[in-house]
C-alpha positions as CSV (number, residue, x, y, z in Angstrom):
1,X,0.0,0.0,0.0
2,X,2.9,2.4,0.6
3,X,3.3,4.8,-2.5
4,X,6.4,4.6,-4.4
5,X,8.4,8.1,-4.6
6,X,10.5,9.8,-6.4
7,X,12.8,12.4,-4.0
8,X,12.8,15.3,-3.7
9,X,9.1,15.1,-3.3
10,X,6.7,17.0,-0.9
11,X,3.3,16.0,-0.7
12,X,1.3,19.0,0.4
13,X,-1.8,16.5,2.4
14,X,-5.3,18.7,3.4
15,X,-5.6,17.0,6.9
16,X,-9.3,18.0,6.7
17,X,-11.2,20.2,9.5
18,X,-10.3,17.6,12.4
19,X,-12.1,14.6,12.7
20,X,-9.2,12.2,11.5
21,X,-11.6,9.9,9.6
22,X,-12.5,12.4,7.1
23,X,-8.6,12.3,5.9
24,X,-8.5,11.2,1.8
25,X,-6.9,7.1,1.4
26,X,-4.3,9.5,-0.8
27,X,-3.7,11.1,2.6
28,X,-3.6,8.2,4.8
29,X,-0.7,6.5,2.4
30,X,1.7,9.5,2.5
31,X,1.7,10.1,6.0
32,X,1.8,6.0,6.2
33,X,5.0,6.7,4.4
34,X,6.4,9.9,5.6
35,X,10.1,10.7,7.1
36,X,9.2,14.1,8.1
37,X,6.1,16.0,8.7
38,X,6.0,19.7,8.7
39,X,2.3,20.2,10.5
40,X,-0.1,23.0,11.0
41,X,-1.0,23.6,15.0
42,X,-4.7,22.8,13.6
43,X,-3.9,19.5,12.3
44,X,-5.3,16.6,14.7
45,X,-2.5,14.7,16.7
46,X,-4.4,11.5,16.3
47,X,-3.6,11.9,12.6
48,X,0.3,12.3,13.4
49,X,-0.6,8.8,14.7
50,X,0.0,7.7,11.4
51,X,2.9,8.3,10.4
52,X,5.8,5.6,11.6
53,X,7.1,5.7,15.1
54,X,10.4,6.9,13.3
55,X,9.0,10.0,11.6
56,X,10.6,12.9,12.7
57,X,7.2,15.4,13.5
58,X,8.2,19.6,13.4
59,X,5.8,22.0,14.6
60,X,5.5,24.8,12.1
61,X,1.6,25.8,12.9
62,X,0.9,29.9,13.1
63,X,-1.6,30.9,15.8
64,X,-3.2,34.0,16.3
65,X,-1.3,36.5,18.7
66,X,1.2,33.9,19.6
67,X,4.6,33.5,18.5
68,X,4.1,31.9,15.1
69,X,7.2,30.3,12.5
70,X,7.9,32.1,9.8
71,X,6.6,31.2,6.4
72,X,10.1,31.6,5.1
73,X,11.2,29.5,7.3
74,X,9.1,26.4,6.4
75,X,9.9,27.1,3.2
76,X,13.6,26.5,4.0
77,X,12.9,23.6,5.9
78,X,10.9,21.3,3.6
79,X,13.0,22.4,0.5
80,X,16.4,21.4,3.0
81,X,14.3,18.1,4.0
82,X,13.5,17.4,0.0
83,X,17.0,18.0,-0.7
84,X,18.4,15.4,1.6
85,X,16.3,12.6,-0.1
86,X,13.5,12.4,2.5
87,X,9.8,11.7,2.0
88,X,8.3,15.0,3.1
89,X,4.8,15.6,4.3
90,X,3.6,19.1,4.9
91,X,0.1,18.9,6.2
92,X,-2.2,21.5,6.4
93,X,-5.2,21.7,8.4
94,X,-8.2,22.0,5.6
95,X,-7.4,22.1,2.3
96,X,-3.7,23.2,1.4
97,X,-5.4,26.2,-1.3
98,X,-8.0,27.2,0.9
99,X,-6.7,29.7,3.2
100,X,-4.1,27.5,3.3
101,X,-1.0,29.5,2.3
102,X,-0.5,26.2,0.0
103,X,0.2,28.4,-3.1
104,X,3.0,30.2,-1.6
105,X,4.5,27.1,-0.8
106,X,4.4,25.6,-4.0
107,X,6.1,28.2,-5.4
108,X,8.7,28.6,-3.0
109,X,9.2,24.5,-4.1
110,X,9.0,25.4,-7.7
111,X,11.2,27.7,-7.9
112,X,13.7,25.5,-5.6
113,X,13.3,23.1,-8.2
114,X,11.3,20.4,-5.5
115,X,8.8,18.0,-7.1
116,X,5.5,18.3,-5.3
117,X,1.8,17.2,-5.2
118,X,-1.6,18.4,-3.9
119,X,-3.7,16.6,-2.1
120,X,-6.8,18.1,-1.6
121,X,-9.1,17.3,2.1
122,X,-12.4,18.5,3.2
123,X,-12.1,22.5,4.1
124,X,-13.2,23.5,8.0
125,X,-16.3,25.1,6.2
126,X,-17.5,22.0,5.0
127,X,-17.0,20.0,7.2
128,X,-18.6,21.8,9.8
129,X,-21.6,22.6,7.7
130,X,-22.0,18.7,7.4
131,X,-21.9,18.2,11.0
132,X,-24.1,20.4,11.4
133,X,-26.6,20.0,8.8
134,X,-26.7,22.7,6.9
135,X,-26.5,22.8,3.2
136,X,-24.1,25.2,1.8
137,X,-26.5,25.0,-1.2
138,X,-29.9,24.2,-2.2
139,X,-32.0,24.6,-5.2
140,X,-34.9,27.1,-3.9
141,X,-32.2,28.8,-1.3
142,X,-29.1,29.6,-2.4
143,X,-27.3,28.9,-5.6
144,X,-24.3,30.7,-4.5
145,X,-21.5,30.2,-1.8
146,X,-18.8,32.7,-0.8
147,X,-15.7,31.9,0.8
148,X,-13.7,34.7,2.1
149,X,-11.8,35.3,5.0
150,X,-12.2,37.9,8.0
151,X,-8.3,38.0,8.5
152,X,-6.8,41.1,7.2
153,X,-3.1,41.5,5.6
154,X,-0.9,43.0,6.9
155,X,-0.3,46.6,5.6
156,X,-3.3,46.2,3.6
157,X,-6.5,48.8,3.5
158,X,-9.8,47.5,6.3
159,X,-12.1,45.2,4.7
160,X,-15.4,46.8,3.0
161,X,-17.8,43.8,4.4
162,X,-20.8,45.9,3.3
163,X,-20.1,44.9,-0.7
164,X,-20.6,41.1,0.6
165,X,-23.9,41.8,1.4
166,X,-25.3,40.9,-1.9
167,X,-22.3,38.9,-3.5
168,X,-23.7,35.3,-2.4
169,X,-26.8,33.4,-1.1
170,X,-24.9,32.2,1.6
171,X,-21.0,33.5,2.7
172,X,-18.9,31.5,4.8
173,X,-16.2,33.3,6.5
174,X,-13.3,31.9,8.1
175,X,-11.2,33.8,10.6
176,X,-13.8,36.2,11.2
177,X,-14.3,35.8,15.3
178,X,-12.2,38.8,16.0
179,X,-13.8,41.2,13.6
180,X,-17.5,40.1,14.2
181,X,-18.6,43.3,15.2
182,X,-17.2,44.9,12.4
183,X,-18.4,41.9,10.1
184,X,-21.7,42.1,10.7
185,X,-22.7,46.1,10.9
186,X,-20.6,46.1,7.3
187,X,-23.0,43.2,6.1
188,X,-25.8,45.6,7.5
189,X,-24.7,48.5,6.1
190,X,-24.7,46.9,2.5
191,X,-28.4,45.9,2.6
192,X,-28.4,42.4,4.8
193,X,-31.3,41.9,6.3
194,X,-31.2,42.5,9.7
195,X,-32.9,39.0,10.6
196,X,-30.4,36.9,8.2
197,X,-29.8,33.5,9.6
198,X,-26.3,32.8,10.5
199,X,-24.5,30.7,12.8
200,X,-20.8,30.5,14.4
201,X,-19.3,26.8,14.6
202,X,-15.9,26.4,16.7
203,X,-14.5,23.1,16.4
204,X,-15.8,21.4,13.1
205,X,-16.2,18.2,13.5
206,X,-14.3,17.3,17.1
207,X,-16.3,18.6,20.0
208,X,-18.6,20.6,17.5
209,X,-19.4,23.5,19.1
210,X,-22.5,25.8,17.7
211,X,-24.6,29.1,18.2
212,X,-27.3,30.5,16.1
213,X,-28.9,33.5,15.6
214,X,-29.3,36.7,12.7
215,X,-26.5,38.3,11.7
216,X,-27.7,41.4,13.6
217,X,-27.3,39.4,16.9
218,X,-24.7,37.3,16.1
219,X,-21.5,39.3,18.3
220,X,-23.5,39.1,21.0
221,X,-24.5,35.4,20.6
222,X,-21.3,34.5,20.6
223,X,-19.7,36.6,22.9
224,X,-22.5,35.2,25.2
225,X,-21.8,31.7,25.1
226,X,-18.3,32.1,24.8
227,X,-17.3,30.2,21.1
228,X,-14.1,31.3,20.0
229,X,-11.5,30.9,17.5
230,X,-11.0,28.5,15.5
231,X,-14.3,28.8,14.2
232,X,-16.3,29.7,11.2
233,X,-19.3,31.6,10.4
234,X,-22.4,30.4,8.0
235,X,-24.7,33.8,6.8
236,X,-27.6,32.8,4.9
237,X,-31.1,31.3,4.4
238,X,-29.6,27.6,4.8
239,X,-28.5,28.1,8.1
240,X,-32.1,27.5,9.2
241,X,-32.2,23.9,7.4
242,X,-29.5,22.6,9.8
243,X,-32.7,22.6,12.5
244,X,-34.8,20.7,10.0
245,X,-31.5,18.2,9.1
246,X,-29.0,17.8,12.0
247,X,-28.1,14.9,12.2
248,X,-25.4,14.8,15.5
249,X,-27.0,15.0,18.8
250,X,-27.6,18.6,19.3
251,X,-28.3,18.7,23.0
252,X,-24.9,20.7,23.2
253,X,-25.7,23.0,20.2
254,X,-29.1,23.2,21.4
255,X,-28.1,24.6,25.2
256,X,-25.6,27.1,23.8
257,X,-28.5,28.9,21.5
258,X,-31.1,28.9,24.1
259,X,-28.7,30.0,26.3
260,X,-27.6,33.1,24.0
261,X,-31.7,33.6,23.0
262,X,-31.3,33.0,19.9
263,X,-33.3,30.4,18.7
């Protein structure tokens, strides 16, 4: 079952939004296989699990306000691990070109000269929409999905959330706890309704963690029951369906809405 390959390769793995079974059999070969693992601080330790007891495991996850390693740096590191023969594994929590910073590694490995592959996992959005059973789409609903990010660059201008008001049926933002405030009123300001469904989800697809409410409420449903980062937010008509289709037990999602007074 082991793949055969051909060093200097990386294999750039999505480790998917946390719940290890939702890794690709792609996935689950290479880290089967893997001599050194450059890993995300989202990525699932159970999933390091799979890699041999041998594997030499480097922490090169970023995290908000916390002393982070520079993406320079890992660039240095798997193109110097690649070099010296070894089967490298960077894995990414999500999907590597989703908010991933997977792009900027694979052309820091291109122009090294490093043979690399993709392989794509199940985005945090997803995944916690699944879990939580709300469609992302549906036919009479919403025929449109936006994914952005609430994270701004650094040295760039403030984000104008009010021209996403209209640019999807539903928008999934991740990164976006921090600038709620500023999320929503934007949204508002460019014509949401006040009473749009939306939901924040912390922890897709571990210990799930949900709150619900309209996108007028939302800061202070979440700041009431206390979800935080990492977590993303779902703003649209769909967010409703996940009442009609969840399919978890949702006597913890359930508590955490009534108690914000939002359902």
């Amino acid at each position: 079952m082991n793949p055969s390959f051909s060093p200097p390769l990386v294999s750039l793995l999505g480790a998917g939004p946390g719940d290890p079974e939702l890794l690709t059999l792609r996935a689950a070969r290479r880290l089967a296989a893997a001599e050194v693992i450059f890993y995300d601080a989202l990525a699932n330790p159970e999933i390091l699990s799979l890699a041999p007891d041998d594997c030499q495991r480097i922490d090169v996850g970023k995290r908000g306000g916390r002393p982070s390693t520079a993406q320079l740096l890992i660039h240095e590191q798997m193109i110097r691990a690649a070099r010296q023969g070894q089967r490298v594994v960077r894995l990414k929590g999500g999907d590597p070109f989703l908010f991933g910073r997977g792009s900027e590694e694979c052309l820091a490995l291109r122009a090294a000269g490093i043979a690399y592959e993709i392989v794509p996992g199940i985005t945090s959005a997803m995944g916690a929409a699944a879990y939580a059973g709300i469609p992302l789409t549906h036919r009479q609903m919403s025929r449109s999905v936006l994914f952005c990010t609430g994270q701004q660059a650094r040295n760039s201008p403030p984000i104008d959330w009010s021209r996403f008001a209209q640019a999807a049926d539903t928008l999934v933002i991740y990164m976006g706890i921090s600038q709620i405030t500023q999320i929503c009123a934007g949204l508002l300001a460019g014509g949401m309704s006040p009473s749009t469904p939306a939901t924040a989800i912390q922890w897709a697809t571990l210990e799930q963690r949900q709150v619900r409410s309209t996108v007028q409420e939302l800061p202070i449903a979440i700041a009431r029951v206390g979800i935080a980062s990492p977590a993303v937010l779902i703003i649209g008509a769909v967010v409703e369906l996940g009442d009609v289709l969840a399919w978890r037990p949702a006597a913890q999602e359930s508590g955490l809405a009534q108690q914000a007074g939002c359902r």
